[in-house]
C-alpha positions in Angstrom: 0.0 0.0 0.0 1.3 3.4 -0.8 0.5 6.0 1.8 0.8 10.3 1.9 1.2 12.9 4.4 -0.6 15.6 3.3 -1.2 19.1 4.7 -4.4 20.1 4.0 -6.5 23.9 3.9 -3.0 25.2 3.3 -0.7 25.7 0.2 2.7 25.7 1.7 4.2 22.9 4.0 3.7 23.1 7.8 0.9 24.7 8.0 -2.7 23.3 7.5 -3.7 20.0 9.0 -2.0 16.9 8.1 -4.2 14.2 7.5 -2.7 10.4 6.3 -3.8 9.1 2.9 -3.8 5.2 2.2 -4.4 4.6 -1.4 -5.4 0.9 -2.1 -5.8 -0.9 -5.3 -8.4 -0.2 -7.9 -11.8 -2.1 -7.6 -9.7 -3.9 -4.7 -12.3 -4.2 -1.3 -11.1 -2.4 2.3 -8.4 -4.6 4.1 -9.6 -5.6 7.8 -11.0 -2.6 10.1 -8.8 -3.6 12.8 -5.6 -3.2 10.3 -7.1 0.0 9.2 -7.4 1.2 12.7 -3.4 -0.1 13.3 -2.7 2.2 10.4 -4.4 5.1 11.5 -3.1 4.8 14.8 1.2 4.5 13.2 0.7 7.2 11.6 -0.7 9.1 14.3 -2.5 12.0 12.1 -6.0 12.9 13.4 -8.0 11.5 10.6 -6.6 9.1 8.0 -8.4 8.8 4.6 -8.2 4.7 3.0 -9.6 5.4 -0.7 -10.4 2.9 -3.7 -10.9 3.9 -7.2 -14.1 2.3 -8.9 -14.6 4.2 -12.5 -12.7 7.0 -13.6 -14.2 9.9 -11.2 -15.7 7.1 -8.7 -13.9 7.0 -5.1 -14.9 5.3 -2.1 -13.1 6.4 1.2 -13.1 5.7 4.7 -12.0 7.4 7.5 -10.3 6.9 10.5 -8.8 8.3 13.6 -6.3 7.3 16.1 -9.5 6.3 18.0 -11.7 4.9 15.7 -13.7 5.3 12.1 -15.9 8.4 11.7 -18.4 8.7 8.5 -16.5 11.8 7.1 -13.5 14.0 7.5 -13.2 17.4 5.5 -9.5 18.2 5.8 -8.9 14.4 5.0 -11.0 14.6 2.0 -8.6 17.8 0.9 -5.8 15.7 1.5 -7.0 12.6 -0.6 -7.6 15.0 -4.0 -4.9 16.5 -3.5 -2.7 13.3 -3.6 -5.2 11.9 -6.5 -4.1 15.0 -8.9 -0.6 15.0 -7.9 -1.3 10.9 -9.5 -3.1 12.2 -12.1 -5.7 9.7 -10.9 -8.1 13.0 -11.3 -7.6 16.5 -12.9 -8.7 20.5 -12.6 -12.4 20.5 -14.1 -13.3 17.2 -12.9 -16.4 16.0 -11.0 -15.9 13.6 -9.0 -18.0 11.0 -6.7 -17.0 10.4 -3.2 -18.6 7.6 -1.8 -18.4 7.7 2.2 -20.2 6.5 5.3 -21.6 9.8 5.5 -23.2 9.4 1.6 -22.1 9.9 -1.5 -20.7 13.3 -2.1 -19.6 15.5 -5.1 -16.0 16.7 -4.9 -15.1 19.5 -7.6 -11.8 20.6 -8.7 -10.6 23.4 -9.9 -8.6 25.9 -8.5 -9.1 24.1 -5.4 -10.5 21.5 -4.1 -14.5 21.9 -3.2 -16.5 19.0 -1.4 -20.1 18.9 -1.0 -21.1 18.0 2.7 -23.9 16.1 3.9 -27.3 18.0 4.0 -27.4 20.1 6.9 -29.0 19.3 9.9 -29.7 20.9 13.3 -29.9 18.7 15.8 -30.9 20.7 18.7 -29.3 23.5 21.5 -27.4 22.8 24.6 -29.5 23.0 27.4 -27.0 23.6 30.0 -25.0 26.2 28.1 -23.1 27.9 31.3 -22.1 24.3 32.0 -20.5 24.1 28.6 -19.0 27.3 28.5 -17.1 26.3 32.0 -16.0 22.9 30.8 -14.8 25.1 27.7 -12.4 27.9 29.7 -12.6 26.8 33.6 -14.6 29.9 34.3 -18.1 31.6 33.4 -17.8 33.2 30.0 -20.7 35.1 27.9 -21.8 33.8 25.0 -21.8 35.9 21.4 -24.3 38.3 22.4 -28.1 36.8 20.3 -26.3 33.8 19.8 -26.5 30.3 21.9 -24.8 26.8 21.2 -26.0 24.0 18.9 -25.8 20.7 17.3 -25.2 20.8 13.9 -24.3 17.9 11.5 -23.3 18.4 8.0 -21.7 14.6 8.0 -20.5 14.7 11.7 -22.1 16.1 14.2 -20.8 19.3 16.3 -21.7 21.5 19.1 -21.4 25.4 17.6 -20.1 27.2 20.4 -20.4 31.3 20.2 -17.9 33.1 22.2 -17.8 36.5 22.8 -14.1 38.3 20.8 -11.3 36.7 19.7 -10.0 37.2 23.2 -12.7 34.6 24.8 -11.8 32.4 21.7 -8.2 32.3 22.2 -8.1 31.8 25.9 -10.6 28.5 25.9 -8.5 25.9 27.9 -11.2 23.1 28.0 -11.1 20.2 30.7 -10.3 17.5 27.8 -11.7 14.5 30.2 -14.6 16.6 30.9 -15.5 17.4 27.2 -14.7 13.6 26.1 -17.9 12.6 28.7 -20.0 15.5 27.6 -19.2 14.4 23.8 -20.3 10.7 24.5 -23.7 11.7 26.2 -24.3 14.2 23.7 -23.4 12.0 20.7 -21.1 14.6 19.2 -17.8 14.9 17.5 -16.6 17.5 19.6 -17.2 21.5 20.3 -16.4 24.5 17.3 -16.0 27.4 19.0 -16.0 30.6 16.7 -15.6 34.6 17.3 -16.8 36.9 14.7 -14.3 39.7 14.3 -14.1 43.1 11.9 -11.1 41.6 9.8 -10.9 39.4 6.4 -12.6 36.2 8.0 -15.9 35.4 8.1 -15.0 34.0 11.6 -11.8 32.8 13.8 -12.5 29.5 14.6 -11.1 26.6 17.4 -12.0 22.5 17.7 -11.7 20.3 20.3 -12.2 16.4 19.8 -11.0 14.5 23.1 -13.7 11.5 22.7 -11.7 11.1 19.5 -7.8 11.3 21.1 -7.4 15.2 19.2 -7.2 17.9 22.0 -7.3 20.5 19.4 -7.7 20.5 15.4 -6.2 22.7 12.8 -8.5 22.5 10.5 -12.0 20.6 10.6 -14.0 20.8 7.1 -17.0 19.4 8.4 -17.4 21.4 11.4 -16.7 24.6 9.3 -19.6 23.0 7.0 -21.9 23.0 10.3 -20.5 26.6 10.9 -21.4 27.7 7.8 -25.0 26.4 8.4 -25.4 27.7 11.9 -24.2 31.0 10.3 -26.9 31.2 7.4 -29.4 30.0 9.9 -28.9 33.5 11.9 -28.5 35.8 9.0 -25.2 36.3 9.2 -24.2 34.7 5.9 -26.4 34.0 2.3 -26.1 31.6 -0.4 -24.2 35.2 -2.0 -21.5 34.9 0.3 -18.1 33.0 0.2 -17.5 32.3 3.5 -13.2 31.9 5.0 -13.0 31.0 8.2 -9.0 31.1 10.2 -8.3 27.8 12.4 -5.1 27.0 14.0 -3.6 30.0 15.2 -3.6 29.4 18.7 -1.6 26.3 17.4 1.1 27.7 15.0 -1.0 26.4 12.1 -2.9 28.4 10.5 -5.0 27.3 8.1 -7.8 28.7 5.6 -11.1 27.0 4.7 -13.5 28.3 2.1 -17.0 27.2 2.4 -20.5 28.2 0.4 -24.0 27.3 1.3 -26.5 27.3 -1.7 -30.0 28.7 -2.1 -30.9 25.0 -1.5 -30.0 25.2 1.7 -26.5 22.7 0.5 -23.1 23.1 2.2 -19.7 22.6 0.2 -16.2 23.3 1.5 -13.5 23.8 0.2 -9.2 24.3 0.0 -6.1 22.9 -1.6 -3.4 20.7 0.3 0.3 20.1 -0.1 2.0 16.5 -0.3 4.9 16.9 2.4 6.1 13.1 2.2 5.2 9.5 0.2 6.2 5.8 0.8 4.9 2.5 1.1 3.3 0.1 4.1 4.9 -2.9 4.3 2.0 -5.4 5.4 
């Protein structure tokens, strides 16, 4: 098997996310979960992409972390087309199928890299927010003033969490056990705090995924996807507006993610990635 480190959301190396991509033979079937989960876990990235080519254009991936398999990963995704057109397996103009847990999902390339994500949906609001908030910084914190917290899925689901300035967002130092638990009884991936600020970005955004063994995330294309949703839900963006949200800084990687949501109601995301080392498992 040959397998890629890829940085993805980013164009130069070191910066991004760095997901792992596994590519397997054509029309082959997945090896055993358990090796893919061994895989995952030696390479140590927080998601790690396993993809097999069925027809020209026709991909089926799946995903997994340190942890264990989840239905969809955005930054992984970036970092699997961005290997398949450095292989010329796929090239600028194409429209591509990518068949995943979380359904099967149009990826489009062209100057980047743009993924549909599953169709939105809002799941409900935290009904002990002040609990949240202190799990989320150790002390009582106000949210984003109009806005509360909420589960939103657009292929994994996400608790939306409003803070109040980029101040608020950057000094969120969250009790990692404590958010694992809450995660598991909530059924979510993990929180996506954002602060709106008067700069270039739609928002400045953080994730935290401790059920999943990722204290924080660069980069998270499917939370951004649920952000974007949560966003056109309160007016704040329109099927008019591109939205690019910052994620990372607080971690020395910063990273860019474009998204869109249609009239439809849709959500795609999108980026480009850079290949930053190759080679091959010996199994």
């Amino acid at each position: 098997m040959n397998f890629y480190i890829v940085d993805a959301f980013t164009s130069v190396p070191f910066g991004g996310n760095t997901a792992g991509v596994v590519i397997l033979p054509d029309n082959s079937i997945f090896p055993d979960d358990i090796l893919m989960q061994k895989i995952a876990a030696e390479l140590r990235y927080s998601e790690t992409a396993f993809v097999i080519k069925n027809t020209d254009g026709d991909f089926t991936t799946r995903y997994f972390t340190p942890e264990g398999e989840v239905d969809l990963c955005g930054h992984a995704t970036i970092a699997l087309f961005t290997v398949l057109i450095e292989t010329g397996a796929v090239k600028k103009s194409d429209m591509c199928i990518n068949r995943t847990k979380a359904g099967n999902l149009k990826v489009k390339i062209d100057d980047d890299i743009w993924m549909d994500m599953a169709a939105p949906k809002y799941i409900g609001k935290i009904e002990t927010p002040e609990e949240l908030y202190r799990i989320m910084s150790g002390k009582e914190m106000e949210s984003l003033k109009g806005y509360v917290p909420e589960i939103i899925s657009t292929g994994l689901p996400d608790i939306i969490l409003p803070v109040s300035d980029l101040h608020e967002l950057n000094s969120l130092r969250p009790d990692m056990q404590a958010l694992a638990d809450l995660s598991r009884e909530l059924g979510v991936t993990g929180v996506h705090a954002f602060a709106i600020e008067k700069d270039n970005y739609t928002a400045h955004v953080r994730n935290f995924a401790p059920l999943y063994g990722i204290d924080e995330e660069s980069a998270t294309g499917t939370a951004n996807g649920a952000l974007t949703y949560y966003l056109y839900k309160y007016g704040i963006v329109t099927p008019e507006n591109k939205c690019i949200f910052i994620q990372g800084e607080a971690m020395g990687r910063a990273s860019e993610i474009s998204a869109a949501i249609s009239e439809e109601g849709s959500v795609r995301v999108g980026g480009s990635g850079k290949i930053v080392a190759s080679g091959t498992l010996h199994l």
